[in-house]
C-alpha positions as CSV (number, residue, x, y, z in Angstrom):
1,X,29.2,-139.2,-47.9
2,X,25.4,-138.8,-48.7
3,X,24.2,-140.9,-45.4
4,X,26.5,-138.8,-43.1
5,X,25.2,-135.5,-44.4
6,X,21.7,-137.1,-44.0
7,X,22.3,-137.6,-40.5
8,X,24.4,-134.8,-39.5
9,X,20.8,-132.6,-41.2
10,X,18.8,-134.8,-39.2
11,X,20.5,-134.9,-36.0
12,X,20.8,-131.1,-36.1
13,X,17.1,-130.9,-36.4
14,X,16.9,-133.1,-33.6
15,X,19.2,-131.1,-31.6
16,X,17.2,-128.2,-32.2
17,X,14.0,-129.4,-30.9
18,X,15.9,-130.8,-27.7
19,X,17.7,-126.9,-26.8
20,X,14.0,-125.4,-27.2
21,X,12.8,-128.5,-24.7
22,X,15.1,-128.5,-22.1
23,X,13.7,-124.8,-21.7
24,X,10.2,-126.5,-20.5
25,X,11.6,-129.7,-19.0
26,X,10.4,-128.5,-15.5
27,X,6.3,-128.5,-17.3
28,X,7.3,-131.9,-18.7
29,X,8.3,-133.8,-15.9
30,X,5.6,-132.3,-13.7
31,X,3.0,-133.2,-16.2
32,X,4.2,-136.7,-17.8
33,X,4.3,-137.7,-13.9
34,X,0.9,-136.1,-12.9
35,X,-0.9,-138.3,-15.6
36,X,0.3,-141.9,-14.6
37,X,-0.1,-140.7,-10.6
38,X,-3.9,-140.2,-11.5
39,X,-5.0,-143.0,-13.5
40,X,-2.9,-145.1,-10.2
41,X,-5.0,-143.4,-8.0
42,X,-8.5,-143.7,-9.9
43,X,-8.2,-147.2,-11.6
44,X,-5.2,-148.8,-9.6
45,X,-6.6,-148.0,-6.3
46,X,-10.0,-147.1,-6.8
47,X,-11.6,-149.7,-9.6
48,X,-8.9,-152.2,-8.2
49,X,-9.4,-152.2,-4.8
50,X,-13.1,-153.5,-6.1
51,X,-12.1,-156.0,-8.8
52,X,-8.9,-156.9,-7.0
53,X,-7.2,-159.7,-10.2
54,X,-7.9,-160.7,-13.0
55,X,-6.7,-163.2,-15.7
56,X,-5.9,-162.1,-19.6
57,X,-3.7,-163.8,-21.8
58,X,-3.2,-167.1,-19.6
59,X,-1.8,-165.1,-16.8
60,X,-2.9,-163.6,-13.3
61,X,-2.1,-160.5,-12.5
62,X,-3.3,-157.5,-9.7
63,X,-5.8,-154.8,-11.9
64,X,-3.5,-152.0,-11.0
65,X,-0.3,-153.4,-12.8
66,X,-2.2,-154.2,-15.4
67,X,-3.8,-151.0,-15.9
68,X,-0.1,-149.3,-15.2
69,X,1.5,-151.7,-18.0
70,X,-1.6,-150.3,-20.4
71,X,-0.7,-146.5,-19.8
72,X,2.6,-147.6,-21.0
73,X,0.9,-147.8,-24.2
74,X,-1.0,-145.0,-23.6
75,X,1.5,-142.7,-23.2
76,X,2.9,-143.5,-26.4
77,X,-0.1,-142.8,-28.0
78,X,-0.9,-139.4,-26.9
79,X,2.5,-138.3,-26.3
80,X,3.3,-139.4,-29.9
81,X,0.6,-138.2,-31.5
82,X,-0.2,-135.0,-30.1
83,X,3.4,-133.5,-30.2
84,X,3.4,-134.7,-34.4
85,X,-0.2,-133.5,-35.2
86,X,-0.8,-130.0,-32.7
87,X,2.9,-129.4,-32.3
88,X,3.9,-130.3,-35.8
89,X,1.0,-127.9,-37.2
90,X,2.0,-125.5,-35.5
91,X,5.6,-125.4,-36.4
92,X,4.2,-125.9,-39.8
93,X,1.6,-123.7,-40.4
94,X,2.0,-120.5,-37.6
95,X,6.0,-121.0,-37.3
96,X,6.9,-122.3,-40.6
97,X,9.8,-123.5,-38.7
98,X,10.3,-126.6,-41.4
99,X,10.1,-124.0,-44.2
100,X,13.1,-122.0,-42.0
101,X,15.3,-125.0,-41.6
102,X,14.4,-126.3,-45.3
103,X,16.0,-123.1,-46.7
104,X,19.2,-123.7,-45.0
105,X,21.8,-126.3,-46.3
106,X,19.4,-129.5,-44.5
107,X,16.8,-130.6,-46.6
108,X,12.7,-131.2,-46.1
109,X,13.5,-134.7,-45.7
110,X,15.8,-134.2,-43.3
111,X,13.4,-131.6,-41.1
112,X,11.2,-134.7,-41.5
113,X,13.0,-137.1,-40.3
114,X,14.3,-135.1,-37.3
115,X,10.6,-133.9,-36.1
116,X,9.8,-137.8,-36.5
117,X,12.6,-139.2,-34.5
118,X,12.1,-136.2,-31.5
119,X,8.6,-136.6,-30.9
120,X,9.8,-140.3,-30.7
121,X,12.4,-139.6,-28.6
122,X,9.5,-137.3,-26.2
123,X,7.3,-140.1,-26.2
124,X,9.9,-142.7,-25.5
125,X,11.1,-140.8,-22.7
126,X,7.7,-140.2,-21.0
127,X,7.3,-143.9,-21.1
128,X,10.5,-144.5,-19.9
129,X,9.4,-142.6,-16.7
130,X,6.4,-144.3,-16.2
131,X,7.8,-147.6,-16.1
132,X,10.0,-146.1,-13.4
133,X,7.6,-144.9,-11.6
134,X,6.2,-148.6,-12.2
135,X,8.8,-150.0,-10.2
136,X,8.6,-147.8,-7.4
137,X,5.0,-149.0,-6.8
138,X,6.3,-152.3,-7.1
139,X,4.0,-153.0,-10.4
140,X,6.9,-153.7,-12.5
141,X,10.5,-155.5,-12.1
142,X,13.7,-153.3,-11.5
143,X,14.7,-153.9,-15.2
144,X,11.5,-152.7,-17.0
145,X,12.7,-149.3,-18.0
146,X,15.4,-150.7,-20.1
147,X,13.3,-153.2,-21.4
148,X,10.4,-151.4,-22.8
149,X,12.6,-149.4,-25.0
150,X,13.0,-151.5,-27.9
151,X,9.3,-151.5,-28.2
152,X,8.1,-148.3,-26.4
153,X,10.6,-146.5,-29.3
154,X,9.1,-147.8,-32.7
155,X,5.8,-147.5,-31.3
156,X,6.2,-144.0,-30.6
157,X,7.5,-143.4,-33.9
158,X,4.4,-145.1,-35.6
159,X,1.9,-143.0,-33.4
160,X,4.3,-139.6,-34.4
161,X,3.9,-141.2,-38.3
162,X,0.1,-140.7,-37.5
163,X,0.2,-137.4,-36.1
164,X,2.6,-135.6,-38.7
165,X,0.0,-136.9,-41.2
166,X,-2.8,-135.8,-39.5
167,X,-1.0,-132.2,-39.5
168,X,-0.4,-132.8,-43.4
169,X,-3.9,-133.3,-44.3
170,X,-5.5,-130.7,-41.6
171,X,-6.6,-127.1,-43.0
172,X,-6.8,-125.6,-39.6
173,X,-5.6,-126.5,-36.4
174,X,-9.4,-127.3,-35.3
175,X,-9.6,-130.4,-37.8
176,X,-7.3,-132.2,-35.8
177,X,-10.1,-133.2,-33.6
178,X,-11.5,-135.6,-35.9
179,X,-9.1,-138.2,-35.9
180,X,-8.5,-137.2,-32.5
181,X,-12.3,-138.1,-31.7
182,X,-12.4,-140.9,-34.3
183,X,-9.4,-142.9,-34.1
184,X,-7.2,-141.8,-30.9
185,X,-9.6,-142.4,-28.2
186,X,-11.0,-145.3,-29.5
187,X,-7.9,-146.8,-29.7
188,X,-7.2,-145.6,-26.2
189,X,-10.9,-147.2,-24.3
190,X,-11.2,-150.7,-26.3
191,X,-7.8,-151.8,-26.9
192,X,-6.6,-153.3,-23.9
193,X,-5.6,-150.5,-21.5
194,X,-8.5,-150.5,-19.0
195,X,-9.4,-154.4,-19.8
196,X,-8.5,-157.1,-21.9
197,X,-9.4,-157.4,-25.6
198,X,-10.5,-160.9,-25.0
199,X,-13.5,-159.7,-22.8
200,X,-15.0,-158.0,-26.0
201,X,-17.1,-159.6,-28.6
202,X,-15.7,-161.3,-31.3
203,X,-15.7,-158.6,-33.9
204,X,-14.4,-156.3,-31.9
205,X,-11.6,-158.1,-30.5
206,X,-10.5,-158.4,-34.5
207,X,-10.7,-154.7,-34.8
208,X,-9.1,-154.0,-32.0
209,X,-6.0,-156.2,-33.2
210,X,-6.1,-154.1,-36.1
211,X,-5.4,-151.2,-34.7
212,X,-1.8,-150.7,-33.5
213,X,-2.4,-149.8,-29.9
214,X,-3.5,-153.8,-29.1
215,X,0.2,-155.2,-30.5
216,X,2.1,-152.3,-28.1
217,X,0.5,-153.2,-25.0
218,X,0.3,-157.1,-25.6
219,X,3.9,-156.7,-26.3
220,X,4.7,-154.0,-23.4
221,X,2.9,-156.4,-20.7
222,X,4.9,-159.1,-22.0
223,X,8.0,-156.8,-21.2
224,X,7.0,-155.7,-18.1
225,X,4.5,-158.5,-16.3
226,X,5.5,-161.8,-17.9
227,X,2.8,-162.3,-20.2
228,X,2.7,-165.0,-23.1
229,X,4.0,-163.4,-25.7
230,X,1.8,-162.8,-28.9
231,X,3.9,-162.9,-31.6
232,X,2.0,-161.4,-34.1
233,X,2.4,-158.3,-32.4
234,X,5.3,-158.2,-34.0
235,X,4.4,-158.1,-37.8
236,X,1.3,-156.2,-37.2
237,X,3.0,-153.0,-35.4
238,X,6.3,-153.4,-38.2
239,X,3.4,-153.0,-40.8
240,X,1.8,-150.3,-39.1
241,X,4.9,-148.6,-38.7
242,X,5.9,-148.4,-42.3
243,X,2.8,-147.4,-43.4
244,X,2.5,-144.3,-41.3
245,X,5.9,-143.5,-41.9
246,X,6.0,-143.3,-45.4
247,X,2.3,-142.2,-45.3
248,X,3.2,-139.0,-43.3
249,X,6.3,-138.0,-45.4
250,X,4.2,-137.8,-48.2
251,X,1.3,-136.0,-46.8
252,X,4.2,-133.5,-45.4
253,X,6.1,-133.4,-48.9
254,X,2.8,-132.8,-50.8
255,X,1.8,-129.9,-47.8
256,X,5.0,-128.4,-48.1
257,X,6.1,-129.1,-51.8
258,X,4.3,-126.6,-54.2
């Protein structure tokens, strides 16, 4: 009886967050379409029209598609991210929405739970459409939209786990730009999304696998272009995800918990 009032807390929290979204859906379609559309048109057909293919992982494939495949990733990242640290403070700390909902029969851990699991949903969703798009430019096989899911969804999760922390441990809005700065966009220029990992040295190849953007899009272009698959992808992005997880209920609880 517990569990189903867990999830009935949870899945109205969810529900919540999805009426006030379908209110901006128009902004959201036109933007998570607008971002893919450029990087294809600066690195698909402008970088690859001068490097044309290139090889990673044991595997040929055309600089575009692999560049496409990467902002799979990508997109998890900032979509995930973003929504849980800006859009989390702010419901936080200028609407106090989870204080609201807290008050009312659900609990914090469910408010948790549900702003976890929409700005996975969000994320999952954006990536969803980018693999669509994918296949309309004939990067990626009809089926790759369904396929990215089981990975594109956890992944998103872990980056949300990130962000909601970030929002935890952030006095003002404005110190979200250090791990922005710091950790985000590092992630997003040396772990495999413009090149692969193997081209950097050594050491950074080995911190680049230990940060959990590598495992998504080694796992996503397996998904999507047939690459080997890596499979310790796999227990470093289940590790990752567990850790944020649990790492940004706590901050949250200790934020919100006086």
């Amino acid at each position: 009886m517990k569990l189903y009032e867990a999830m009935w807390g949870v899945r109205c929290v969810w529900l919540r967050y999805f009426d006030v979204f379908r209110k901006s859906l128009g902004y959201y379609l036109v933007t998570t379409f607008a971002e893919p559309f450029l990087y294809l048109l600066a690195f698909g057909f402008g970088v690859g029209s001068l490097i044309g293919s290139l090889e990673s992982n044991g595997a040929e494939v055309s600089y575009r598609s692999f560049v496409f495949s990467g902002i799979l990733g990508q997109t998890l990242l900032f979509q995930g991210f973003y929504e849980a640290s800006y859009g989390g403070f702010v419901r936080m700390y200028y609407q106090r929405i989870f204080q609201a909902m807290a008050v009312t029969p659900i609990t914090l851990s469910e408010v948790l739970w549900g702003e976890l699991l929409w700005d996975a949903s969000k994320a999952t969703l954006a990536a969803v459409i980018i693999a669509a798009i994918g296949v309309a430019t004939r990067d990626f096989p009809l089926y790759a939209p369904l396929v990215v899911i089981p990975v594109a969804f956890p992944a998103a999760l872990l980056f949300a786990g990130l962000g909601l922390a970030v929002a935890a441990r952030s006095r003002t809005i404005e110190e979200i730009s250090y791990p922005q700065y710091l950790l985000v966009f590092p992630m997003f220029l040396f772990c495999g999304v413009f090149f692969p990992v193997e081209r950097l040295p050594a050491a950074l190849q080995w911190l680049a696998w230990a940060l959990p953007l590598t495992p998504v899009n080694s796992l996503m272009r397996t998904l999507t272009l047939g690459f080997p698959f890596q499979w310790w992808s796999v227990p470093i992005l289940a590790a990752w995800l567990v850790l944020l997880v649990a790492w940004s209920r706590r901050a949250m609880f200790g934020r919100l918990v006086k």
